[in-house]
N, C-alpha and C positions, 0 to 999 in steps of 0.2 A: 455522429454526435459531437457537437463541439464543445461542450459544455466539462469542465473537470470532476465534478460535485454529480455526483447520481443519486440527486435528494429527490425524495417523494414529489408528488404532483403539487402544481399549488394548491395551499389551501383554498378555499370556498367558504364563503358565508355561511355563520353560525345558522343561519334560519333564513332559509328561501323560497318562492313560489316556483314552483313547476312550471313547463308549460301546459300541463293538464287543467291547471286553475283556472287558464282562458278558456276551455273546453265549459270546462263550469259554471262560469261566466253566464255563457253562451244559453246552458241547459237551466241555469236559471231564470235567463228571460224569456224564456221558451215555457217555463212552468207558468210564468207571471203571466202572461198571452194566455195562455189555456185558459188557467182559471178565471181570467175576465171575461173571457165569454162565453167560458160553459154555466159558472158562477154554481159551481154543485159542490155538496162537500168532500166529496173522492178529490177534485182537483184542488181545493183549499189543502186537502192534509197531502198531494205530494208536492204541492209547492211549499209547504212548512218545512216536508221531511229536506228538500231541496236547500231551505234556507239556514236546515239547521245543520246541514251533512257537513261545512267544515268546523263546524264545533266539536261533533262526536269524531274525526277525523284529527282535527288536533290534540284533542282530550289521548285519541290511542297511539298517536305519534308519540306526546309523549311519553306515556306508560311505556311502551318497547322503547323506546331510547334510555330511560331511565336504568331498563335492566338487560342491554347488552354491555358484556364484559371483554377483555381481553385477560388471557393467560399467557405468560411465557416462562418457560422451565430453561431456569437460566445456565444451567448446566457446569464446567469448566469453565472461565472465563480466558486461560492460557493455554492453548493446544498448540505441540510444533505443526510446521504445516505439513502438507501429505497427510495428516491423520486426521481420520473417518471421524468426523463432530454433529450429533446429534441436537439437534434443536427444536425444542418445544414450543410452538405459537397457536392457541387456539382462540376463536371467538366463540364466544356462546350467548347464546339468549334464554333468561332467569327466570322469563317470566311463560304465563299458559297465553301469550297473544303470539302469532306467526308472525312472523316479517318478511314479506315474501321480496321486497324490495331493499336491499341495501351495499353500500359499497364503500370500501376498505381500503386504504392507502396505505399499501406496505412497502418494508425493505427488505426484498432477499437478495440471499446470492443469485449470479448467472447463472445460466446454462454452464459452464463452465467453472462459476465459483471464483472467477477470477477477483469479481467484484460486486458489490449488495448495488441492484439498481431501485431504484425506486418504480413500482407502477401502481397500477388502481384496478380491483379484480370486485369484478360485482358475485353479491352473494345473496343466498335466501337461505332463513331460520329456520327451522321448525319451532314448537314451542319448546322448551326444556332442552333445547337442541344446541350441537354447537356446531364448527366450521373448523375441521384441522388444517392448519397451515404448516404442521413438523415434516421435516425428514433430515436424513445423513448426508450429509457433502463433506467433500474434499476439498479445501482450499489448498491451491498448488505455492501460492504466495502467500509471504509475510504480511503484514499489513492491520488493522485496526479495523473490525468488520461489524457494521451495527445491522441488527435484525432485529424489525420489529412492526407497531402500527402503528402510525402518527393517529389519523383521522378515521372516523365512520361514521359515512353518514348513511343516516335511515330514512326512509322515506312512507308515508300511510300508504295503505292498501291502494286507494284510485291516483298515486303517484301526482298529488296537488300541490303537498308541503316537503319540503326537506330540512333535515335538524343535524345538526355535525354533533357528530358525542368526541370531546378532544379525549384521545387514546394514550398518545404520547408515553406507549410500554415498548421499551428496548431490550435487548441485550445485546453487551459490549463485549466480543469474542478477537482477544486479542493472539493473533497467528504469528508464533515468533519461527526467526530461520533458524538453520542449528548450526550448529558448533563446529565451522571447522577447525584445520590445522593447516599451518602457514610455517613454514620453515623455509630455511635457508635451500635446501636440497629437493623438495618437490612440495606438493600441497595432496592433501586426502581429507574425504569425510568419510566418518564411519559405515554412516549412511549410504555409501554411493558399494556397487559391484566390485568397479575396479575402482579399490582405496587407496590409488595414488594415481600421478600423473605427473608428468615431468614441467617444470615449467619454466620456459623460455624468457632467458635473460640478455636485454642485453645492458650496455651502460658502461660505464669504466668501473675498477675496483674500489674496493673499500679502502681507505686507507692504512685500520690498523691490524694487524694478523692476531686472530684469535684464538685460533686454533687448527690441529692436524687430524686428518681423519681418510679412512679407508676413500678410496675414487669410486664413484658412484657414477649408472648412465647420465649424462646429460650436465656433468660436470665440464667446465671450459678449458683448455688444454695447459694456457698461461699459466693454469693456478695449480698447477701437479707441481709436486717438493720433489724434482729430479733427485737431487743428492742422495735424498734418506730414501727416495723409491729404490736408489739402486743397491742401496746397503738393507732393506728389507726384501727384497724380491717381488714384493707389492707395491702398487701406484697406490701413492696416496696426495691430498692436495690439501692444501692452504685455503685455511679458511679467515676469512676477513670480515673483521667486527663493523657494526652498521652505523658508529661512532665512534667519536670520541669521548663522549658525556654519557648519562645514564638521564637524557629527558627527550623522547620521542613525542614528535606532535604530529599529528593523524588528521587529515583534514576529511570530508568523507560528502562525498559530490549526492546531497538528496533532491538537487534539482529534476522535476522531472523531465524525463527523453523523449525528444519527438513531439510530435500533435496529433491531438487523437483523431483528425480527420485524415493525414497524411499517406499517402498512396506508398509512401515507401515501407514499412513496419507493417507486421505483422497486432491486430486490435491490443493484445497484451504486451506492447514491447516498455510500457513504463512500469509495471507491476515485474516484468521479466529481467532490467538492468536494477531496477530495486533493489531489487530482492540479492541479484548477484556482488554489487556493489554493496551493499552493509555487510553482507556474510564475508567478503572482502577485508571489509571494512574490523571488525570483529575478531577475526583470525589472525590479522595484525597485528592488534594491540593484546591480544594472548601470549603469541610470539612473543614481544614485547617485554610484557610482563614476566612470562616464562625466564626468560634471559637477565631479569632483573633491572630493568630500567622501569621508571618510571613516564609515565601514557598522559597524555592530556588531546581528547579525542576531542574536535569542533563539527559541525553539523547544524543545517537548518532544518527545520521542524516546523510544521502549520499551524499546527495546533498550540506553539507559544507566540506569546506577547513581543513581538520581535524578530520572531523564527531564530533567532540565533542560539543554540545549545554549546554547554560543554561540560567535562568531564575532568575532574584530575583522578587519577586512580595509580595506586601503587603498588596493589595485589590484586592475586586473579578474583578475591571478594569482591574489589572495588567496581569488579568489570559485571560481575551477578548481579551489584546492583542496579547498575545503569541498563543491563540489559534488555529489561521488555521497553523503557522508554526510545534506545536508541534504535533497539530492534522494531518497532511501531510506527517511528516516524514519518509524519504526514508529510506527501510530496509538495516542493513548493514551485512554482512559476519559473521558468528554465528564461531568467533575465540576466541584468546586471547585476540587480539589488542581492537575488540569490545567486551571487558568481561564489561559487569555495572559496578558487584560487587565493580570492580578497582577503579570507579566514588570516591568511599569515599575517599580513600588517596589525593585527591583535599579539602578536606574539613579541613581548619586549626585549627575551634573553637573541640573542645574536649567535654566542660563541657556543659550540663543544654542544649541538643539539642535532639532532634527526629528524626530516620532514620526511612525512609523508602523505603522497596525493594519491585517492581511492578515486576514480569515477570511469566512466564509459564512455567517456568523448574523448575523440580524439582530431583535432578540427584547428584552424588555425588560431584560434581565439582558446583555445585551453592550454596551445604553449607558447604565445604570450603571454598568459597569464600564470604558468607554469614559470617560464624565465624569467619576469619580471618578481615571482612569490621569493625564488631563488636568489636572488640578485640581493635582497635584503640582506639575509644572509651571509656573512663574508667570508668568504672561503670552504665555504660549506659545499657545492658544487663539486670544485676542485679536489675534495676527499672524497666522493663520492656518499654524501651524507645526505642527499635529496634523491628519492626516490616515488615514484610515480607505478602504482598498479591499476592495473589497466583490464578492466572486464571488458572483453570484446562482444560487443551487443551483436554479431553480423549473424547468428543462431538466427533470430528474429528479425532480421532482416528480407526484403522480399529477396528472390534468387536473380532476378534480372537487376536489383540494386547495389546487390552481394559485390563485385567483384568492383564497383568504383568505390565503397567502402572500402574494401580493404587496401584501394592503392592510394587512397588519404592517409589512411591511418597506417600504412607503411615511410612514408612519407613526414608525417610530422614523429613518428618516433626517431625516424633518423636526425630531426631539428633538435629532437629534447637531446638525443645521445650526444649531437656535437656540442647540446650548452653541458655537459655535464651531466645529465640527468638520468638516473639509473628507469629501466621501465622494467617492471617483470610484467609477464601475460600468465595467468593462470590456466591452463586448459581447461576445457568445458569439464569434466569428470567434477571441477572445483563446486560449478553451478550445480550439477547432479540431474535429475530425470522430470521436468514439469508440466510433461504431454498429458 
């Protein structure tokens, strides 16, 4: 499916002929013939009953169209994802006529849940009767999930006339990811088994030392405080502030990854670096906030006038508010126009700030556009105050593609580390379990 958009089928003319009509047609001049040369009145009243059939035909089409209904039990509208969401979608028919023909343009979730496709499921009424469309899924991703019926069309008993009854009943069940933690020393969600996991840095230091603290696995060896380790009998290391200023800018890559026809990814690998990449994205400017600086998070978005989003926020409140919008947002076209990178030439202040780049690529073109964001910036590099987190998409990656992924993206990390640019990799424990 090459298509991004998993909308309903096209619509269809409000009011159309079948091709039983021609059949009709057909049995009408075949009545007309009889009765001219039987000329009896048995053949007079079934060629009446013949001329009159799509009147009484019409007349019941529209009665049943008039009283089929859609119901939808809207439920939550905000579920994190992983949890079991019940959804209510019923059609019914109100009235004592059957409808034994008709059919329904909906949006549900996959087989999977990954995403609402659009199809067209044919149905029949009884009288008084309805059509349950509910059950429980799991949606394993964030994202913005509409379920519902666009269109129904009905059609009379000998399937002549067709009538579209416009439905257009939704619900907007919006799947947000959760909350991790993004520290200095490892990353964990609460959510996941094992609540932590080490995460591999590399890059130059930070410039300003901000504090001392007990030696932890996976700490780098440079940054142990020899002196006071030997005067306490405990390793301890140096830890370095991620500026100089108290204004971090968060850039946050929602272009989408891949093409959906592409032989290398696994069908959900744009729902699966999404998803990783905001939660990324999010745990950052917590961090962030936590630590007391102030956040101004950038971000494109589909569903605005522009796609470009942003944020200033100076408390962990200002981050709850922005949260279901930035946790939501619609993927845009993995071009130019949506490059991130670009996001920083928006940024006026120069001096005594913190960049950071969240996204899944790691390709020749994300650091140049990486070096070049930095480059703005003066001296910023050179403090180690550009910082680049890096969700490693190679989980969903196919396995026979697995292994020239990772010696790119070995490879341009060593280009960002000689410009300066700090790269942390969160281990998968970060993304958590979305089989």
């Amino acid at each position: 499916m090459k298509e991004y958009e998993y909308a309903p089928p096209k619509r269809r003319l409000k009011f159309a002929l079948c091709p039983n009509f021609g059949a009709y047609l057909l049995l009408l001049a075949a009545a007309l013939i009889f009765t001219q040369a039987l000329r009896s009145p048995i053949s007079a009243v079934l060629f009446l009953f013949m001329l009159m059939l799509p009147v009484f035909t019409l007349i019941y089409l529209f009665i049943a169209a008039s009283n089929v209904k859609v119901y939808v039990d809207r439920g939550s509208d905000e579920v994190p994802k992983l949890t079991p969401v019940r959804f209510g979608l019923t059609v019914s028919n109100d009235s004592i006529l059957p409808i034994p023909f008709a059919e329904i343009d909906i949006m549900l979730p996959s087989e999977r849940a990954v995403r609402c496709i659009g199809r067209r499921v044919r149905i029949s009424l009884v009288p008084l009767g309805y059509y349950d469309l509910s059950e429980t899924v799991v949606f394993p991703y964030r994202g913005e999930y509409e379920i519902g019926v666009s269109d129904i069309y009905v059609y009379d008993p000998f399937r002549m006339f067709r009538l579209r009854v416009d439905a257009d009943t939704f619900m907007t069940v919006f799947v947000l990811p959760r909350r991790l933690v993004l520290d200095r020393g490892g990353a964990h969600a609460a959510s996941d088994v094992n609540t932590s996991s080490i995460l591999t840095r590399t890059g130059i230091d930070r410039a300003e030392l901000s504090d001392i603290r007990e030696y932890r696995n996976g700490d780098q060896i440079k940054n142990i405080h020899w002196n006071l380790s030997s005067k306490t009998q405990d390793l301890v290391v140096k830890e370095y502030a991620m500026n100089s200023g108290n204004r971090v800018y968060i850039f946050a890559d929602t272009a989408r990854f891949g093409e959906p026809d592409s032989s290398d990814y696994e069908d959900d690998i744009a729902e699966y670096v999404a998803d990783g990449v905001i939660e990324l994205a999010l745990a950052a400017a917590q961090g962030e906030l936590d630590r007391g600086n102030n956040v101004t998070m950038m971000w494109y978005d589909g569903r605005t006038q522009g796609y470009l989003q942003s944020a200033d926020m100076e408390t962990i409140k200002d981050l709850d508010r922005i949260f279901t919008v930035f946790a939501t947002a619609k993927l845009c076209p993995a071009d130019d126009e949506h490059d991130f990178t670009r996001m920083a030439a928006l940024v006026s202040e120069t001096q005594g700030v913190t960049i950071i780049f969240v996204s899944a690529r790691m390709d020749a073109k994300l650091v140049r556009g990486i070096t070049a964001a930095a480059g703005v910036f003066s001296g910023l590099a050179s403090r180690g105050a550009v910082l680049y987190i890096y969700f490693d998409p190679s989980a969903h990656i196919l396995p026979e593609k697995r292994d020239a992924h990772r010696e790119i993206s070995d490879l341009c990390k060593r280009q960002l580390e000689e410009a300066g640019i700090e790269v942390l990799t969160p281990g998968n424990a970060l993304h958590g379990n979305t089989a």
